[in-house]
VEXRO-487199 format. One record per residue: residue number from 1; residue in one letter; x, y, z of N, C-alpha, C, CB in turn. Coordinates in steps of 0.2 Angstrom, whole numbers, plus 5000, padded with zeros to 4 digits. Glycine has a CB too. Layout:
N
[NUM, "A", [X, Y, Z], [X, Y, Z], [X, Y, Z], [X, Y, Z]] ...
This chain:
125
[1, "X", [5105, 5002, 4999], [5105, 4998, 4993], [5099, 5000, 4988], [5105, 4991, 4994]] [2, "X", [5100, 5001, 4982], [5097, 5004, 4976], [5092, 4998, 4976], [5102, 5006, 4969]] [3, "X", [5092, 4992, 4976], [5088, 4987, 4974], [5082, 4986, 4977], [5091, 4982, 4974]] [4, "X", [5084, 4987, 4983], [5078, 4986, 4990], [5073, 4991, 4990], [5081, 4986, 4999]] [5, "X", [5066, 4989, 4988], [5061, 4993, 4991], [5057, 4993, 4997], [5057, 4994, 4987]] [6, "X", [5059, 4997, 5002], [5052, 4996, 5007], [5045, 4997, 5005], [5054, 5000, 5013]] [7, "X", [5043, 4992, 5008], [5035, 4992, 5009], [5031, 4992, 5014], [5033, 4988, 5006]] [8, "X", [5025, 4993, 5015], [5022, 4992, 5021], [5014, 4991, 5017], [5023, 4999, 5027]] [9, "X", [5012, 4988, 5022], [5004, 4985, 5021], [5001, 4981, 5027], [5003, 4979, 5016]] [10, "X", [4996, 4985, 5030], [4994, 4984, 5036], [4999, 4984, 5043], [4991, 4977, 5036]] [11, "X", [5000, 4988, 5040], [5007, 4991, 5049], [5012, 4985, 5046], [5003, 4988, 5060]] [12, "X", [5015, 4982, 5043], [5018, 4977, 5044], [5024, 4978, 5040], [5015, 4971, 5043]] [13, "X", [5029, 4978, 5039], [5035, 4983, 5034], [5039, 4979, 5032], [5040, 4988, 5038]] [14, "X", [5040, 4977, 5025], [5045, 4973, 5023], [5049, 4975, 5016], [5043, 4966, 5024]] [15, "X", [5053, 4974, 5014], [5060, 4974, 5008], [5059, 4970, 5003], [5067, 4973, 5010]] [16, "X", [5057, 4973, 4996], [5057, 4970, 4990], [5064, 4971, 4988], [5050, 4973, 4985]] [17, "X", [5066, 4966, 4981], [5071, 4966, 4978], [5069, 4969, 4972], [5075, 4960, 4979]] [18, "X", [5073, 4973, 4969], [5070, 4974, 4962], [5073, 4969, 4958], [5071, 4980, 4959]] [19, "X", [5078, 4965, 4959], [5083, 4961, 4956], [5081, 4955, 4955], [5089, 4961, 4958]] [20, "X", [5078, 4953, 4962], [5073, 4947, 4964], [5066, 4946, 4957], [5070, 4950, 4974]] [21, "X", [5064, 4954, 4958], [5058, 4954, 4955], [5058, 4953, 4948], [5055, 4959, 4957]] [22, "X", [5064, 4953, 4943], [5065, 4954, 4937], [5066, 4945, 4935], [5073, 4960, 4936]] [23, "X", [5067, 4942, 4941], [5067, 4935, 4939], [5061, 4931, 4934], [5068, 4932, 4946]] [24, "X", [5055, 4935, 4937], [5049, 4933, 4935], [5045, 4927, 4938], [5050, 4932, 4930]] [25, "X", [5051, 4923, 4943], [5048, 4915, 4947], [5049, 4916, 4955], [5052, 4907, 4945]] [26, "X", [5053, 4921, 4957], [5054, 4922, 4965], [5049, 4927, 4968], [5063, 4926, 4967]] [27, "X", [5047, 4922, 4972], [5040, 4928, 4977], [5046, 4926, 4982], [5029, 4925, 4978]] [28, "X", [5045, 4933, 4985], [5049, 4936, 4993], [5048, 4942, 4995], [5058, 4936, 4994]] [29, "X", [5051, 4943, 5001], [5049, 4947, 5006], [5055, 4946, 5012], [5041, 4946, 5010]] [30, "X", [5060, 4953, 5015], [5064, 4953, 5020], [5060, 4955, 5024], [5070, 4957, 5020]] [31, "X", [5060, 4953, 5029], [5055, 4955, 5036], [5059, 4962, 5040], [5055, 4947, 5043]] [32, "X", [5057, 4965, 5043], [5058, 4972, 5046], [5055, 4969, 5055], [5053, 4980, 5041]] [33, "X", [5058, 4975, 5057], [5054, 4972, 5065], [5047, 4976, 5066], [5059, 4974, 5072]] [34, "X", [5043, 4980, 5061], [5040, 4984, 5062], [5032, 4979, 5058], [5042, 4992, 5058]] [35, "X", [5029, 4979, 5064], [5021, 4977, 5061], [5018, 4971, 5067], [5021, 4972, 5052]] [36, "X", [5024, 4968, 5070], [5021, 4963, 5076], [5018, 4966, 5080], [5024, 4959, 5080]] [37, "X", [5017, 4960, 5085], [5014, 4958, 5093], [5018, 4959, 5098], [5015, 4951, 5094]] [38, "X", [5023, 4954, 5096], [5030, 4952, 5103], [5031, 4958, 5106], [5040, 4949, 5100]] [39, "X", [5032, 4954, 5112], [5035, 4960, 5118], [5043, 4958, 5123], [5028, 4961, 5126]] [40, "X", [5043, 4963, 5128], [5049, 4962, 5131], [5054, 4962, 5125], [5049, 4956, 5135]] [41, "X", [5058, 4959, 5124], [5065, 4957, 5122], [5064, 4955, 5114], [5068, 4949, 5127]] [42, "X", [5061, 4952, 5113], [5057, 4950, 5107], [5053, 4955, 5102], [5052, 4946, 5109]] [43, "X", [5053, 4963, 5106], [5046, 4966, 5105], [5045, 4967, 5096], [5046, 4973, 5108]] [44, "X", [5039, 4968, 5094], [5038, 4970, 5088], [5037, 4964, 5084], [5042, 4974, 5086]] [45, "X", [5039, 4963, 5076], [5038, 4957, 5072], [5044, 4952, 5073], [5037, 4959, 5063]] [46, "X", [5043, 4948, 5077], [5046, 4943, 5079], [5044, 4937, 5076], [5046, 4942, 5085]] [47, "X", [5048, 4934, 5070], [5047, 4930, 5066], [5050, 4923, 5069], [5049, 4932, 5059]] [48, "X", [5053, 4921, 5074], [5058, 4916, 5075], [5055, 4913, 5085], [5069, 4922, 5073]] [49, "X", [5057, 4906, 5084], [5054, 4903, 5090], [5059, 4903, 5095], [5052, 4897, 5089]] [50, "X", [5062, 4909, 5096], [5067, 4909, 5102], [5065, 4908, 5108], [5070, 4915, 5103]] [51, "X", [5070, 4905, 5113], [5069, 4903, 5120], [5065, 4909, 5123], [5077, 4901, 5123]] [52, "X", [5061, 4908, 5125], [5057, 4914, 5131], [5051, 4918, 5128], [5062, 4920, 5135]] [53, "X", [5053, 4917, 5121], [5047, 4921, 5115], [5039, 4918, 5117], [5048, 4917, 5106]] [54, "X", [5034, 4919, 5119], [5028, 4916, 5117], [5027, 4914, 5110], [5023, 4921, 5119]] [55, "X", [5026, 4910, 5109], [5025, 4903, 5102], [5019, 4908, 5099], [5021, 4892, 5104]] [56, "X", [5012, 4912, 5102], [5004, 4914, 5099], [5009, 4918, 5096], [4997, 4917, 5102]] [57, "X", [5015, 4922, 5097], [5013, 4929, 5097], [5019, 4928, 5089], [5015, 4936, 5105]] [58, "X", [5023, 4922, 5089], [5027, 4923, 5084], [5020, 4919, 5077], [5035, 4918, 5087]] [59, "X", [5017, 4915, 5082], [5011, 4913, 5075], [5010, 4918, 5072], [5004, 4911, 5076]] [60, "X", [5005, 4923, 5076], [5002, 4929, 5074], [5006, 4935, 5072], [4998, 4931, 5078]] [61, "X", [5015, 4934, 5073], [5018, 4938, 5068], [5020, 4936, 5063], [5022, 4941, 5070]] [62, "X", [5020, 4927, 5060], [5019, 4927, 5055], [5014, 4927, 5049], [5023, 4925, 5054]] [63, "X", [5009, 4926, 5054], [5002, 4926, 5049], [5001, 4933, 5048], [4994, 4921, 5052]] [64, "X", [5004, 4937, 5051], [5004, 4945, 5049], [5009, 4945, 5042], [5009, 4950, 5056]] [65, "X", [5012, 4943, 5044], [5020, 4942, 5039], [5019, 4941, 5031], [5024, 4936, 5042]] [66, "X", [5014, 4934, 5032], [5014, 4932, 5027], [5007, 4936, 5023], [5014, 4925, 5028]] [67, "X", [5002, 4938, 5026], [4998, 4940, 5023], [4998, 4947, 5018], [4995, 4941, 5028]] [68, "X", [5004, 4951, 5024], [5004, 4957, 5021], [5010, 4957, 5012], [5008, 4962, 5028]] [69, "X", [5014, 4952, 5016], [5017, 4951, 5009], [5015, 4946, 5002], [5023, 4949, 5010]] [70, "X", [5007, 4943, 5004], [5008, 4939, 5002], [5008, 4933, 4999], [5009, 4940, 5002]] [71, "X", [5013, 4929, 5004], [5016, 4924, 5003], [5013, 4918, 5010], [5023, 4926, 5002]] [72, "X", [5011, 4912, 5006], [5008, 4907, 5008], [5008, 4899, 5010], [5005, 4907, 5004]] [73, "X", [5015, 4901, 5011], [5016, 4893, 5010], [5014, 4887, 5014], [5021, 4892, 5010]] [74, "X", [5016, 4881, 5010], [5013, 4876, 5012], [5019, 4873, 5019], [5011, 4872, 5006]] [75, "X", [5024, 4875, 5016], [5030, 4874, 5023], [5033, 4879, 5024], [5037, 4869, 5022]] [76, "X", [5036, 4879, 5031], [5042, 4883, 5031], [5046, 4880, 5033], [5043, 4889, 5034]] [77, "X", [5053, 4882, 5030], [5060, 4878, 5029], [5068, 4885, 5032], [5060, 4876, 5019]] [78, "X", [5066, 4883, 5039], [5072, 4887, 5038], [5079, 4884, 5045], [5068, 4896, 5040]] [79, "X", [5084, 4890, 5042], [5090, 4888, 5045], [5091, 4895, 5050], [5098, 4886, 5038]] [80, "X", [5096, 4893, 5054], [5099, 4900, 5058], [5107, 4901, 5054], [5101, 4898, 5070]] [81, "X", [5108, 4906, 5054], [5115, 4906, 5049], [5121, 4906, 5053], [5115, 4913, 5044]] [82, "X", [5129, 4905, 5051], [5131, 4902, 5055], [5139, 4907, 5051], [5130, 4893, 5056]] [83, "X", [5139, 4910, 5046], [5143, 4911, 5043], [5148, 4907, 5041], [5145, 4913, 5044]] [84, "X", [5148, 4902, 5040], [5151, 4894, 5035], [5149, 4893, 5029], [5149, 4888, 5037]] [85, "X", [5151, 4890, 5026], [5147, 4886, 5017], [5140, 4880, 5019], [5155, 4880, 5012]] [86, "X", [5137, 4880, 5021], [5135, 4873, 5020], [5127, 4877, 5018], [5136, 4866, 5030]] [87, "X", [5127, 4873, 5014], [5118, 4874, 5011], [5115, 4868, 5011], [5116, 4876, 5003]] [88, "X", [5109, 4868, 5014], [5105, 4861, 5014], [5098, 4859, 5011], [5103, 4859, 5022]] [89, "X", [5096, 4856, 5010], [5088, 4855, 5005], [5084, 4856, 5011], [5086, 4847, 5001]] [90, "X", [5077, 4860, 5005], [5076, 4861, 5012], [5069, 4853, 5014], [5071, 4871, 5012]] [91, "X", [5067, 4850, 5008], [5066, 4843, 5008], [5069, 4839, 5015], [5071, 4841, 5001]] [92, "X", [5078, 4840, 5018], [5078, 4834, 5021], [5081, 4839, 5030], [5086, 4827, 5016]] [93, "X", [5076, 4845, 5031], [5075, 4847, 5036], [5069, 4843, 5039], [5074, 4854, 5034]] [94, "X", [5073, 4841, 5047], [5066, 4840, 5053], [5060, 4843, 5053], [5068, 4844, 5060]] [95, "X", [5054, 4841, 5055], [5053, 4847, 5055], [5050, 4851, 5062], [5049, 4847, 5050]] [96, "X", [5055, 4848, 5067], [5057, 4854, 5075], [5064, 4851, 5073], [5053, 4853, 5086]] [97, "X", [5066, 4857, 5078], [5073, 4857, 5080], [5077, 4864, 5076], [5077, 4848, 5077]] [98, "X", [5082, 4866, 5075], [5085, 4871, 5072], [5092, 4869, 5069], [5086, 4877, 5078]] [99, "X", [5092, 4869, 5065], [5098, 4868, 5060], [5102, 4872, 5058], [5096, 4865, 5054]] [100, "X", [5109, 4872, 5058], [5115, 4879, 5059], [5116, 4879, 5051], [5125, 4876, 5064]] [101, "X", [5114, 4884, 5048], [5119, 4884, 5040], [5117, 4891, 5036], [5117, 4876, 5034]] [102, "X", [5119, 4889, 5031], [5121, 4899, 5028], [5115, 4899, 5022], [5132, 4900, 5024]] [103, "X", [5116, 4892, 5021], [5112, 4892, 5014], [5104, 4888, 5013], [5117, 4888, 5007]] [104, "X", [5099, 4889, 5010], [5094, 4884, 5010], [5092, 4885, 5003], [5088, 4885, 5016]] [105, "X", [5089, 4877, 5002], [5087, 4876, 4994], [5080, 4871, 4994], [5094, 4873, 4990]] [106, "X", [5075, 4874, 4986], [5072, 4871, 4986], [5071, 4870, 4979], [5068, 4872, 4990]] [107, "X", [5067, 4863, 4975], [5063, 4865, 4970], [5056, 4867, 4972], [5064, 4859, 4965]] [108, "X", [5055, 4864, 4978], [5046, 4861, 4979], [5043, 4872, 4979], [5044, 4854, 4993]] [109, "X", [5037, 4872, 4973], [5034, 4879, 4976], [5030, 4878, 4982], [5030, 4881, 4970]] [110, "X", [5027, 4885, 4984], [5025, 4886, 4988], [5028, 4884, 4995], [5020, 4885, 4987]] [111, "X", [5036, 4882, 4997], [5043, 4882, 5002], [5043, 4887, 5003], [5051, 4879, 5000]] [112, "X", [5041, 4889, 5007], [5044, 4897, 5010], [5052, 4895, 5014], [5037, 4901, 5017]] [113, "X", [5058, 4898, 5010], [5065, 4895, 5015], [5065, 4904, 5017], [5075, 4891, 5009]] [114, "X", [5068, 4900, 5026], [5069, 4906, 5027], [5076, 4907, 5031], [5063, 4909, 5033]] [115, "X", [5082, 4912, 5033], [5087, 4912, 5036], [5087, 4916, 5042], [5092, 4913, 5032]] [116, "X", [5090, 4916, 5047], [5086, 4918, 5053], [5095, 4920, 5054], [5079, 4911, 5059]] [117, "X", [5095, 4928, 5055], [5099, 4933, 5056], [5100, 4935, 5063], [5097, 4939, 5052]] [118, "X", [5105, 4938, 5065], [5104, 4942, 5073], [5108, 4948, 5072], [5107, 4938, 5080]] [119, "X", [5110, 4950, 5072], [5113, 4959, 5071], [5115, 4959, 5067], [5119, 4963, 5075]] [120, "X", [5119, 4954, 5061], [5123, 4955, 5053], [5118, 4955, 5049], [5127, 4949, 5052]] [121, "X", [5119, 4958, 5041], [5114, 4959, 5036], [5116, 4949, 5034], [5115, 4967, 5029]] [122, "X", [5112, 4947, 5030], [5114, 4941, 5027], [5118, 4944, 5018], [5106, 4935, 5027]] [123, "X", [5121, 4940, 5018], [5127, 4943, 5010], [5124, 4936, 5007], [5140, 4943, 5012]] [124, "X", [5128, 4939, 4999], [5128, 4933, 4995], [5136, 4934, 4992], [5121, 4932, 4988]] [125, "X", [5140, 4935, 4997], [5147, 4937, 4995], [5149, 4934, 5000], [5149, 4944, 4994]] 
């Protein structure tokens, strides 16, 4: 895709949008597996609290994460995707537990929403 630039900063590798960037109000970053911690099964930048993951090493891949790209937020707000319709605010998210849906939404700045992928790219089609 013409639009996606990779980047890297401090070992840590992620995907700008140029399309994203022309907006003028969207700060983001696509994560890559290249710049973590995680080992075994997990290995590398492991952004997500999966069953058997050590919790430090997903901290310290995303304080990696967020540093290299950037981005600061005061929450994170995210969903596992499910390939359905349902989009949810990210306002009336738990805040444990994992919530199934395709879409996330916010007004509040500095929300970091995130969508948490496993072998499929995520679409807006």
């Amino acid at each position: 895709m013409p639009e996606l630039e990779i980047r890297e900063k401090d070992g840590v590798e992620f995907l700008t949008s140029s399309l994203l960037e022309q907006c003028g109000f969207v700060r983001h970053a696509f994560s890559t597996r290249r710049g973590g911690v995680s080992e075994g099964p997990f290995r590398f930048l492991n952004l997500g609290d999966a069953e058997g993951e050590d919790p430090d090493c997903v901290q310290e891949n995303r304080r990696r994460f967020f540093e290299a790209t950037r981005l600061s937020p005061t929450k994170v707000a995210e969903v596992n995707q499910v390939h359905g319709a349902e989009i949810v605010e990210a306002a009336a998210l738990p805040d444990e537990g994992q919530i199934k849906a395709d879409g996330i939404m916010t007004n509040e700045p500095e929300v970091l929403l995130t969508i948490r992928t496993a072998d499929c790219v995520p679409s807006s089609g």
